[in-house]
C-alpha positions in Angstrom: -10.9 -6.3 242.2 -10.4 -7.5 245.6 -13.9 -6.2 246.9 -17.0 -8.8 245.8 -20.1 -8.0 245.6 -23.1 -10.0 248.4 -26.0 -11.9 246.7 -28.3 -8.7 247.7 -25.5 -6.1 245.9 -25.6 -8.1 243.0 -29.1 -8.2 242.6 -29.4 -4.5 243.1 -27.0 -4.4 240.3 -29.3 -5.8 238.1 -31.5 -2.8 237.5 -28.5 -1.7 235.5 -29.5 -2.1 231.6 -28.8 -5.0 230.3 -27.4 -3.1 227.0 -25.2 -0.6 229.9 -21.7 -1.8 229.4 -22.3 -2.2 226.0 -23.7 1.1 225.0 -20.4 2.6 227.5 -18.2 0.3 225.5 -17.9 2.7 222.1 -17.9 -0.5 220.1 -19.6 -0.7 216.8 -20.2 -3.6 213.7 -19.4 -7.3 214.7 -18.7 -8.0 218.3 -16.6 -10.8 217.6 -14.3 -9.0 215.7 -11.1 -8.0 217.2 -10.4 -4.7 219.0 -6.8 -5.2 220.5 -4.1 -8.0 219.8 -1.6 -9.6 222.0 1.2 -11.4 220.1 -1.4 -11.9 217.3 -4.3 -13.3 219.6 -7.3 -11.2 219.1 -9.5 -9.8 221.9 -12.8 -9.2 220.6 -15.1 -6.5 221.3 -18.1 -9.0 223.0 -15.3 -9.9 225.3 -14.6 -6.5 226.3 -17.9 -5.4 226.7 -18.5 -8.7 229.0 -14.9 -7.7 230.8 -16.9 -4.2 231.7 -19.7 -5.7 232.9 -17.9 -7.9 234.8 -16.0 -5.3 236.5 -18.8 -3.4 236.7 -20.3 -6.1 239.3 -17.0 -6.2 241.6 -16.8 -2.4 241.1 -13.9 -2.1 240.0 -12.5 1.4 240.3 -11.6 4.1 237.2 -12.7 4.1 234.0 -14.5 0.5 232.6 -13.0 0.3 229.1 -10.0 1.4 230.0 -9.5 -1.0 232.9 -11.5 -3.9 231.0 -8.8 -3.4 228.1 -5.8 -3.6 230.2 -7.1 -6.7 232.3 -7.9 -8.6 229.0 -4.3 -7.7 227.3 -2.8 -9.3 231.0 -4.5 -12.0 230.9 -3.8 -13.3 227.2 -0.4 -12.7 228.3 -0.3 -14.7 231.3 -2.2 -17.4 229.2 0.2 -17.3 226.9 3.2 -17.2 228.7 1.8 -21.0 231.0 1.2 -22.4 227.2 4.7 -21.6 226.2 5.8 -23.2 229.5 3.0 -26.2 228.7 0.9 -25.3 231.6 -2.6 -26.0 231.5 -5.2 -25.3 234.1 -7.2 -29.1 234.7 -11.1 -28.5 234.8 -10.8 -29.7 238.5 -8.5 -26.7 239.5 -10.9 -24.3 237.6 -13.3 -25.7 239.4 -11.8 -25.4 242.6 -10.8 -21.5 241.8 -14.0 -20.9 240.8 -15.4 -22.2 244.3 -12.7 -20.5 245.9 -13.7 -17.2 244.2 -17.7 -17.3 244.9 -16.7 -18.4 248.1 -15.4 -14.8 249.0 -19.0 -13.7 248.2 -20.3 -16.4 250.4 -21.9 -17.8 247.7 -21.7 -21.4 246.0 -20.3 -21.3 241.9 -23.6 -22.2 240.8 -25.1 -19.6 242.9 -22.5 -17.0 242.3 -22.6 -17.5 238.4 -26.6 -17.4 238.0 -26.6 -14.3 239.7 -23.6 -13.1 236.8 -26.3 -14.5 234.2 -29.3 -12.1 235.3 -26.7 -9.5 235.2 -25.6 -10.0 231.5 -22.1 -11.9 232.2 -21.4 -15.0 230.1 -20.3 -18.3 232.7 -17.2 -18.2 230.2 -16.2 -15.2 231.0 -15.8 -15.8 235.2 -14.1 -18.9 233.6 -11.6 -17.1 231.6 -11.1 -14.6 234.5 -10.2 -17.7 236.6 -8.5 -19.6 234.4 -6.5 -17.0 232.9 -5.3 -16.3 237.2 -4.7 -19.9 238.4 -2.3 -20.2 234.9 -0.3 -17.2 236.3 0.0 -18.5 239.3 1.2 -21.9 238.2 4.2 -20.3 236.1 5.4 -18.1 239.2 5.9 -21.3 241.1 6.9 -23.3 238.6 9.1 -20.7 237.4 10.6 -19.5 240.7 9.6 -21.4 244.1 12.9 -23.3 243.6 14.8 -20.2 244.5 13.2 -18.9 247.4 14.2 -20.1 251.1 12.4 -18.0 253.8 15.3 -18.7 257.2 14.0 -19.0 260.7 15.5 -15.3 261.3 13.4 -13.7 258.8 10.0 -15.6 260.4 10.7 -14.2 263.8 11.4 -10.4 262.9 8.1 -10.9 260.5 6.5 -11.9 263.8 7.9 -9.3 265.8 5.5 -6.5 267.1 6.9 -3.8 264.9 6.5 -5.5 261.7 2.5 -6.6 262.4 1.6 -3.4 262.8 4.4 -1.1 260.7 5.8 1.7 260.6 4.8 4.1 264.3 6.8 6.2 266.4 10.4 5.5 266.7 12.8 7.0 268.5 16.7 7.9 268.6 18.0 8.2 271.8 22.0 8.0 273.3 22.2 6.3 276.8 24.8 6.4 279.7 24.9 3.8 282.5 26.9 4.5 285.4 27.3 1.3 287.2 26.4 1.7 290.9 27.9 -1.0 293.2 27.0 -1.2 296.9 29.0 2.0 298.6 29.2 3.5 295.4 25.4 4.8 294.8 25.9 8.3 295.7 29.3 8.9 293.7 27.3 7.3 290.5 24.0 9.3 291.1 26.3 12.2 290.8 27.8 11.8 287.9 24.8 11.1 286.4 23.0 14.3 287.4 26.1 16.1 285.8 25.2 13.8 282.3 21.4 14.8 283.0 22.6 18.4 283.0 24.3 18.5 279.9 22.7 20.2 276.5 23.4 19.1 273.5 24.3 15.6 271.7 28.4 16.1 271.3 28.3 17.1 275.2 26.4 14.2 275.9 28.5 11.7 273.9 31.5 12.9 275.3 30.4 12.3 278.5 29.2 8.6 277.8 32.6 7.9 276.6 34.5 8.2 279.5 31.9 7.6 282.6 29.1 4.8 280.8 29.7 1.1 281.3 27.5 -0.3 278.3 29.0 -1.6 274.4 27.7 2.0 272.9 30.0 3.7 275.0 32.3 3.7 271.8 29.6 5.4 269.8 29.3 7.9 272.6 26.1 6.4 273.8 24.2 6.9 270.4 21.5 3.8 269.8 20.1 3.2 266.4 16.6 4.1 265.6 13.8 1.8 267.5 10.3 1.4 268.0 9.2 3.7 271.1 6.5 0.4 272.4 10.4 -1.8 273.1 11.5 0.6 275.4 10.1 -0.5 278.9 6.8 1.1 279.5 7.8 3.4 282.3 10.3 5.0 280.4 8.4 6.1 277.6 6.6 9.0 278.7 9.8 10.3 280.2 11.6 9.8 276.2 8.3 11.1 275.4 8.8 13.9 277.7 12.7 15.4 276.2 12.8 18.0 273.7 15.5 16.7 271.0 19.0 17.4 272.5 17.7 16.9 276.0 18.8 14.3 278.5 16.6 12.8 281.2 16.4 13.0 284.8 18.7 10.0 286.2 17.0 7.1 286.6 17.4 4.0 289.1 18.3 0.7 287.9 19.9 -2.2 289.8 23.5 -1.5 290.2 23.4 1.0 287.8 22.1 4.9 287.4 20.7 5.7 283.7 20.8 8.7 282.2 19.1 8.9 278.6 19.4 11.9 275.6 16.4 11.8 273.0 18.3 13.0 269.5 15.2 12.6 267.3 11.9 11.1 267.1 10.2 9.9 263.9 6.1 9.9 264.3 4.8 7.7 261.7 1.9 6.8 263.5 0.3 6.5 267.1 2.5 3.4 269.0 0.8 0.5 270.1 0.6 0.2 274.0 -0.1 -3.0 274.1 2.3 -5.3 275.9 5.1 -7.5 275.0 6.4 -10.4 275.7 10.0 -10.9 275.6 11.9 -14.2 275.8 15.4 -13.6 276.6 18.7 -15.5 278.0 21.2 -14.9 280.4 24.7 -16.3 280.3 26.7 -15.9 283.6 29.9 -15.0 282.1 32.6 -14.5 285.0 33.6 -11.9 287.6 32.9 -8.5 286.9 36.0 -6.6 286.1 38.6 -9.3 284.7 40.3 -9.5 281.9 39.3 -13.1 281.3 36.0 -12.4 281.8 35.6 -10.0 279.4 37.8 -12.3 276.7 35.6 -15.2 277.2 32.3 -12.9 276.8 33.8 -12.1 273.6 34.5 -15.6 272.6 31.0 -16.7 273.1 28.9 -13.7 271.5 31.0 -14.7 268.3 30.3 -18.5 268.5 26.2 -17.7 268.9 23.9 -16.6 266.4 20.1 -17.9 267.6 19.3 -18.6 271.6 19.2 -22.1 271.2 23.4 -21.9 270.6 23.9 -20.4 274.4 23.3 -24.6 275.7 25.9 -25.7 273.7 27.9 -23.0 274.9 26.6 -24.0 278.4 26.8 -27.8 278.2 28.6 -29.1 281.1 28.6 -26.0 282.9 26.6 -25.6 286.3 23.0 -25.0 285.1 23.3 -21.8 287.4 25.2 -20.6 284.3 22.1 -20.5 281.6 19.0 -18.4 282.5 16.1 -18.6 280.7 13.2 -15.9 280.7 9.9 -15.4 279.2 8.1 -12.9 281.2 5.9 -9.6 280.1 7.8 -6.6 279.4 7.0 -4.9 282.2 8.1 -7.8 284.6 11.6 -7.8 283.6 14.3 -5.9 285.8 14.4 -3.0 284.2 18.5 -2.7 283.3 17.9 -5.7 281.1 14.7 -4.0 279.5 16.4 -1.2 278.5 19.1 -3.2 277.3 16.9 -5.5 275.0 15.0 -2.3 274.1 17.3 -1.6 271.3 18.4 -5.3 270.8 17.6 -7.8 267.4 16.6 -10.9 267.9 19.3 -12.8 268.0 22.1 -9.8 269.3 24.1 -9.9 272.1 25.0 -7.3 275.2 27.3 -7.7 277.8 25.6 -6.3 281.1 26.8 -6.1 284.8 25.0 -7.4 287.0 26.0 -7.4 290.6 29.6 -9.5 291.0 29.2 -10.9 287.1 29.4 -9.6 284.1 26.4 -11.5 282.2 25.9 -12.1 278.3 21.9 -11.5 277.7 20.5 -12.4 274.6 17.1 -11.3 272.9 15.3 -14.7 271.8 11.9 -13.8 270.8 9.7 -10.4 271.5 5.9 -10.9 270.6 2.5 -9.1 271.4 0.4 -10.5 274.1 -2.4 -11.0 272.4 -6.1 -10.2 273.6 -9.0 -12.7 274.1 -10.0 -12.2 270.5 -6.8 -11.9 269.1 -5.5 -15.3 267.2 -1.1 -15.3 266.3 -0.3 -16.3 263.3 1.8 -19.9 263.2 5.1 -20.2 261.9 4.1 -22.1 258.9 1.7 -19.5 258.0 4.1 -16.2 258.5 6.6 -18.4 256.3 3.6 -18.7 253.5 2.8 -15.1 253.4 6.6 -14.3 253.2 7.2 -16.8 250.4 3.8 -15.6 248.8 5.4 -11.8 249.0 9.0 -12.6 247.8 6.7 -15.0 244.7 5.3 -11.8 244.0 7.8 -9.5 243.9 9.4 -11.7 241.1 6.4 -12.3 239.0 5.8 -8.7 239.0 9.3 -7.9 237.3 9.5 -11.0 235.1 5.4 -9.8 234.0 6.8 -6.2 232.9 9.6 -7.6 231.3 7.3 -10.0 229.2 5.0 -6.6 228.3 7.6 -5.1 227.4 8.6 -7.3 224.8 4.8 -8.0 223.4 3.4 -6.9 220.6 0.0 -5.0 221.1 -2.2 -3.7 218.2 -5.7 -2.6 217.6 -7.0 -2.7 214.2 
C-alpha cells in the first residue's frame, strides 16, 4: 500500500457509495461483533469493512476482504507482540507517523484525514493503521538493532556501480598478457597472434599458462564473472564482438600485448555506459624480475586489506613509492584498467610496469554522476543497509510468531 492517493484522487473516490465496502464486505447482524480472532482478541466486522475502505482509497491490489482480513490479523499481532515486550506508541510519535504518512500525499493530517471522513473512514482507523506500524517497528529495533554492524567494506560495494543499478550484462572472459619490453615488441606481438588464433577455452588456457605474465596465469587465464561497464570502455565492443570460445585480436598495452577469450556472457539487462570513476593505488614494489621483489610483493598484499593500509606499508619510504589515482575510467593507462576490471575493492594485483614490478590496488569505483544526479552519503547507504538487514529479521521472527498464533472466526 505503498501508492497514496492526491487530494483530487481521493475526492474522485468519493462518488463511491458510501454503503460500497460494506455491501462488498459479506457481513451481516452486529458490526461490532467479532469476525476473526487473534490469540483471543476480536476483530470486528465494522473494522473490516472500514479496513476495505481504507484500502479501497490507497488501492490496494487483489481482493478487499481478503486483503483487509489479513492486514487486520498482522496488525493485532504486531500490537500484541510490542505489548508483550511493553512497548507503547506515545501520542506524539502517532502524531508524528501520522504527519509523516499524509505527508506522502502531500497533504497535512488534518487535511489528509478529512478527506478519509467524506470517504466513510473512521480518524481511528488511519490511527490504528499507524499505530499498529510504528509498534512493529519499535520491537524490530529494540529487538535486533544490537546485532547488526554494517563494515566500511560492505558500504563501498553497496556504492559501487553494479549494485545501484543491478543485475546487467556480465561477462566471463580468460586473458593472456605477454609482457613486451623495449626490443622485445615484435617477439611478444607474435606470440600473441598465435593465442589470438587459437579456438577453444582448454587451448586458450594452455596457452596462458606457459606464455601470460598476470596472477590468473595459474587458472589458465580464466577471470570470474564481472560487469561488462568495468572493463575499459574501448574494449567492450571488441568482448562484445567474440562469439563464446573466441579470442580477440591482440591488443596494445604499455609493455605488454593482450590477448582476451570471451567463455560466456550473461545478459541480464542492457549495461550502463555511463562512466566511472576509479580510485586506485600504486605501490612501487622492486625491480622487475627478482626474487626479492616478488617475496616482498607477497609480503605486503597479505599485510593490506583497505587502501588506506598501503601508507603504513609506505611510511618512510621515498614518496615516489605510493601513487595515488583518481581519474575517469577512460583516463587510466589501459594495462591497469584491465587489471582493475575484474578487481574488488580492496584486492590486490601485481603488474609490470616498465623496470618495476608494481602492487595496484582498487580503492573505490563510483559513477560519475550527471548534473541532475545526487550520490547517496555514506551515512545514508549504511541506513538503507541496516534498514534491509532489520527487515530481513523481522520478516522471519513475524512468520515464526504466525505460526504459533491462534486464529479463529466464529
Amino acid at each position: 500500500m505503498t501508492r497514496l492517493l492526491t487530494l483530487l484522487t481521493l475526492l474522485i473516490a468519493l462518488a463511491l457509495p458510501r454503503g460500497a465496502a460494506e455491501a462488498q464486505s459479506g457481513f451481516e447482524g452486529n458490526p461490532f461483533a467479532p469476525v476473526v480472532t487473534v490469540n483471543g482478541k476480536g476483530i470486528t466486522g465494522f473494522e473490516l469493512s472500514q479496513r476495505m475502505r481504507f484500502m479501497q482509497l490507497l488501492r490496494a491490489p487483489g481482493d478487499l476482504r481478503v486483503e483487509a482480513e489479513k492486514a487486520l490479523i498482522e496488525d493485532r499481532l504486531r500490537l500484541s507482540i510490542a505489548d508483550s515486550m511493553g512497548i507503547r506508541v506515545s501520542e506524539d510519535g502517532l502524531q508524528e507517523g501520522m504527519a509523516e504518512f499524509a505527508g506522502r500525499a502531500n497533504m497535512a493530517p488534518e487535511q489528509f484525514i478529512e478527506a478519509l471522513a467524506q470517504a466513510g473512514v473512521e480518524s481511528q482507523t488511519f490511527r490504528d493503521f499507524i499505530r499498529a506500524g510504528m509498534a512493529w517497528r519499535a520491537v524490530v529495533r529494540e529487538k535486533y538493532a544490537g546485532r547488526i554492524t554494517i563494515t566500511e567494506a560492505e558500504i563501498d560495494r553497496a556504492m559501487m556501480p553494479e549494485s545501484e543499478r543491478g543485475q546487467g550484462t556480465r561477462v566471463l572472459i580468460s586473458e593472456i598478457i605477454i609482457p613486451a619490453p623495449p626490443g622485445q615488441e615484435d617477439r611478444a606481438m607474435a606470440i600473441a597472434r598465435e593465442a589470438s588464433a587459437l579456438r577453444g577455452e582448454d587451448a586458450f588456457a594452455a596457452k596462458a599458462r606457459r606464455v601470460s605474465a598476470t596472477p590468473s596465469r595459474g587458472r589458465g587465464g580464466r577471470l570470474d564473472w564481472m560487469p561488462l561497464e568495468n572493463l575499459p570502455p574501448a574494449l567492450r565492443p571488441i568482448i562484445l564482438g567474440l562469439a563464446p570460445g573466441q579470442a580477440s585480436q591482440p591488443l596494445t598495452l604499455p609493455n605488454a600485448v593482450a590477448v582476451f577469450m570471451l567463455r560466456a556472457i550473461s545478459d541480464g539487462g542492457s549495461y550502463d555506459e555511463a562512466p566511472q570513476q576509479l580510485d586506485y593505488m600504486e605501490f612501487i614494489v622492486g625491480p622487475s624480475g627478482q626474487k626479492a621483489t616478488l617475496t616482498e610483493a607477497v609480503r605486503v598484499a597479505d599485510r593490506v586489506d583497505r587502501c588506506n593500509d598501503l601508507y603504513g606499508v609506505a611510511d618512510g619510504l621515498p614518496p615516489e613509492r605510493l601513487i595515488v589515482e583518481s581519474q575517469p575510467q577512460s583516463a587510466i593507462p589501459q594495462d591497469i584498467a584491465v587489471a582493475l576490471a575484474s578487481m574488488d575493492i580492496g584486492e590486490t594485483k601485481l603488474m609490470t610496469r616498465g623496470a618495476n614490478d608494481v602492487l595496484v590496488m582498487l580503492c573505490a569505483r563510483q559513477r560519475v554522476l550527471g548534473e541532475e544526479d545526487t550520490a547517496p552519503s555514506r551515512d545514508e547507504v549504511r541506513e538503507r543497509l541496516t534498514t534491509e538487514r532489520l527487515a530481513g529479521y523481522a520478516e522471519s521472527f513475524f512468520a515464526d510468531e504466525m505460526s504459533k498464533a491462534v486464529i479463529t472466526t466464529p
